[in-house]
matplotlib code that plots the C-alpha trace (Angstrom):
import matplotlib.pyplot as plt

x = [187.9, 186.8, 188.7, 188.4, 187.8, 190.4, 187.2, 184.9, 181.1, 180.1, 182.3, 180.9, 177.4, 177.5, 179.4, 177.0, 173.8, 175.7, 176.1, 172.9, 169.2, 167.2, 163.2, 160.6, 161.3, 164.6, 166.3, 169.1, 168.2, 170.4, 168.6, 171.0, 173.6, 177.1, 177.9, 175.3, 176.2, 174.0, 174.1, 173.9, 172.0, 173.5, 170.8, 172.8, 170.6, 173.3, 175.2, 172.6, 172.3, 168.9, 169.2, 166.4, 165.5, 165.3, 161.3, 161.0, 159.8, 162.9, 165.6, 168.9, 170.2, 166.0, 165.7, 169.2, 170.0, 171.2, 171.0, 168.5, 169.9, 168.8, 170.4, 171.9, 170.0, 169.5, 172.1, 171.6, 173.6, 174.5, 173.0, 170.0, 169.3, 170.6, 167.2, 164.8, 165.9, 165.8, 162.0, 161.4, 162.5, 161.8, 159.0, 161.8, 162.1, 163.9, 163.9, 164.9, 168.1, 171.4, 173.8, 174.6, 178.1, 179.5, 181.5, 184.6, 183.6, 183.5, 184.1, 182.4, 182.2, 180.2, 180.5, 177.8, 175.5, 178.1, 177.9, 180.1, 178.9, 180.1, 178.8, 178.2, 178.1, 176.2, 176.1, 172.8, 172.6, 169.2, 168.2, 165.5, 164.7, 162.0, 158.9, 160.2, 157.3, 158.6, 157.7, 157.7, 161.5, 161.4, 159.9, 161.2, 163.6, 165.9, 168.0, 171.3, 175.2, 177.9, 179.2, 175.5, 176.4, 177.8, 174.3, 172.5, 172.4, 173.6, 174.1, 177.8, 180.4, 177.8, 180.6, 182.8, 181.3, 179.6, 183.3, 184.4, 181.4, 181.4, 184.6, 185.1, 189.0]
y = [-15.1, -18.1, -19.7, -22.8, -22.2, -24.0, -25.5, -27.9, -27.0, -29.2, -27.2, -23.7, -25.4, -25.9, -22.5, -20.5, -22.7, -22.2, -18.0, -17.1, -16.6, -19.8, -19.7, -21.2, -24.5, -24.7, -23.6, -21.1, -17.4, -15.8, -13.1, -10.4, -12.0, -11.4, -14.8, -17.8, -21.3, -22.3, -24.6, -24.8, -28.0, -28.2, -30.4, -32.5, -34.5, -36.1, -32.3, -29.4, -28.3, -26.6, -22.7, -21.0, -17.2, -15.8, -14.2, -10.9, -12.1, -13.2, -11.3, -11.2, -11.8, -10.7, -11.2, -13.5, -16.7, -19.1, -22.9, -24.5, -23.7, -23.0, -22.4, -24.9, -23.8, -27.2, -30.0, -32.9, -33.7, -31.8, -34.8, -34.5, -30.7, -31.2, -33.5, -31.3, -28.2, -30.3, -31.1, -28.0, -25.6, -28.1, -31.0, -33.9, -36.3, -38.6, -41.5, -39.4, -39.3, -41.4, -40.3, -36.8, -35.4, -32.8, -31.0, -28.8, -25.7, -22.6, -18.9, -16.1, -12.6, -10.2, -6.8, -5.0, -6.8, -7.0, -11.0, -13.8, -16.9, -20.7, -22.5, -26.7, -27.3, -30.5, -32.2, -34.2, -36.2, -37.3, -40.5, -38.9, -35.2, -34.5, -32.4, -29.3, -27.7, -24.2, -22.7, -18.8, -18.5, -18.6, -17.3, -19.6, -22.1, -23.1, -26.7, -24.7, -26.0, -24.3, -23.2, -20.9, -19.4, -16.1, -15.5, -15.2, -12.4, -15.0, -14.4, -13.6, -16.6, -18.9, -19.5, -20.7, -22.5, -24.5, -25.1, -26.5, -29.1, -29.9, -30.2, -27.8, -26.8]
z = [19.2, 21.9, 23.8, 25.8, 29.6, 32.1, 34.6, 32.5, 32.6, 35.8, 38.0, 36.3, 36.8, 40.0, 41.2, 39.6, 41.1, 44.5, 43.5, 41.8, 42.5, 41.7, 40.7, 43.1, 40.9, 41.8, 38.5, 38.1, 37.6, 35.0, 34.4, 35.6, 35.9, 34.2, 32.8, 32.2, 31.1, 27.9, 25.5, 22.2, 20.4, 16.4, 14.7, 12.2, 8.9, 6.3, 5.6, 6.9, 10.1, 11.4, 11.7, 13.9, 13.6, 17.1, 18.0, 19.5, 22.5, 23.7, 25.9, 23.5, 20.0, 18.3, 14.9, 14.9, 13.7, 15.8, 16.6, 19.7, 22.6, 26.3, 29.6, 32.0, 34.6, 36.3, 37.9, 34.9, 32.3, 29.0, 26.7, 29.1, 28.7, 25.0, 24.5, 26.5, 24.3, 21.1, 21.9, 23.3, 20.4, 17.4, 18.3, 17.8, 19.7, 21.0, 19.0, 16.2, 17.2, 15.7, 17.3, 20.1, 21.2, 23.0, 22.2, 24.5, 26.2, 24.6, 26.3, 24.8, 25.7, 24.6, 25.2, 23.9, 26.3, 28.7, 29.1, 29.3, 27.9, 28.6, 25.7, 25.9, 22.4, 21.8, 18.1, 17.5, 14.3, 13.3, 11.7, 9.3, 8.4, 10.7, 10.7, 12.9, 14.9, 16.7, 19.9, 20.9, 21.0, 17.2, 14.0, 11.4, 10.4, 7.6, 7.1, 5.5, 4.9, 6.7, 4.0, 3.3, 7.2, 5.9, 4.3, 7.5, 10.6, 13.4, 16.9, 17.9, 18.2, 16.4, 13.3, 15.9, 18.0, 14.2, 13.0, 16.3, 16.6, 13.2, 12.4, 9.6, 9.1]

ax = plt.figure().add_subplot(projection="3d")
ax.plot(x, y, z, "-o")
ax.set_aspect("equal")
plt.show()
């Protein structure tokens, strides 16, 4: 089960930009480290949320469901990096959006890959259903209610972290 951290994610941001490797453009280099801040965009229109099924071309969770989501691997805000992930990952934009939230920090270990992961979940409702246009991280997508969850592969702690953000009891 998750459980909420006791530092809030700008403290954990900054300790790991201050303890890990950065590229030459500056950002954070998680790649072997043993935790990583990410976060986790939930793309809300009227009661679906859009479900994205992880490519083989990327490092963990291949072949999994899971929502947008991207390291923090920069000093900016979690709306900010919320926004560049949404456009990113989907094609929407902006002005698309009605309303964004985020949500409380999530803790979430996994052991198989031997990873810790800080999770910034960030709820995005849109104003329209959009036309979604994915990049490589991603092989398909589906607009699904949480109650359809349980009929999809999903990366671990994804059920979690949905029925924290969106509220489900």
């Amino acid at each position: 089960m998750s459980k909420q951290p006791e530092k809030n994610y700008q403290k954990i941001l900054e300790d790991f930009y201050n303890l890990y490797p950065k590229f030459k453009d500056g950002r954070i280099d998680y790649s072997f480290s043993d935790s990583a801040l990410v976060i986790d965009v939930v793309i809300v229109y009227k009661d679906e949320f859009l479900l994205l099924k992880r490519s083989n071309k990327v490092r963990t969770y291949r072949g999994l469901w899971m929502v947008p989501a991207g390291y923090m691997d920069e000093i900016i805000s979690a709306e900010e990096k919320a926004l560049k992930e949404l456009f990113e990952e989907t094609g929407i934009e902006k002005k698309s959006v009605l309303s964004i939230k985020t949500g409380k920090l999530i803790k979430e270990t996994d052991s198989k890959i031997s990873k810790i992961w800080y999770i910034i979940p960030v709820l995005i409702k849109l104003k329209h259903k959009p036309k979604i246009r994915l990049d490589w991280e991603h092989t398909e997508y589906k607009w699904v209610r949480y109650e359809d969850l349980k009929n999809y592969k999903t990366v671990p702690g994804l059920n979690g972290m949905l029925k924290n953000i969106l509220d489900k009891k």
